[in-house]
C-alpha positions, 0 to 999 in steps of 0.5 A: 373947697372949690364953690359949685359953680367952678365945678360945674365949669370944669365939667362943662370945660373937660367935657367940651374939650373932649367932644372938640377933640372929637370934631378935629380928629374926624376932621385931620382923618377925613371923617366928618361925622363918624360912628365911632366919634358921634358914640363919643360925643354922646356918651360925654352929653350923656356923662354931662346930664348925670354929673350936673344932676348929681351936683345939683341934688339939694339934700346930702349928708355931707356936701364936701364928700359929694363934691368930691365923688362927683369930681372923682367920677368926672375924671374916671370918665373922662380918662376914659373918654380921653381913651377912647378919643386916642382910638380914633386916631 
């Protein structure tokens, strides 16, 4: 299994990607700053405080199955963030 720290750098990666992908978006579509795309960016700030805060919880049953929902939930939400990313365009 993958240590904590790795998993806290892809959360921070994937996310981080997203919210970039955000500012070239508005950025190739002449928007700076849009609605839509500021929704994005903080519903990815938003998703990255709840999955840090559930990595970081100290008392688990089984550290390995947590572990891994918390990857899990980072790539539903992250798929969705994608999605709603390739509405801007």
């Amino acid at each position: 299994m993958a240590s904590i720290k790795d998993l806290k750098k892809d959360i921070n990666n994937v996310l981080g990607d997203i919210i970039e992908g955000v500012y070239v978006v508005d950025a190739a579509n002449g928007k700076n700053n849009s609605k839509e795309g500021a929704a994005i960016i903080d519903n990815a700030i938003e998703i990255f405080d709840e999955l840090i805060v559930e990595v970081n919880k100290g008392k688990v049953e089984n550290k390995k199955a947590h572990f891994k929902s918390v990857r899990k939930d980072l790539e539903t939400k992250a798929t969705k963030l994608v999605d709603d990313l390739n509405e801007l365009t």
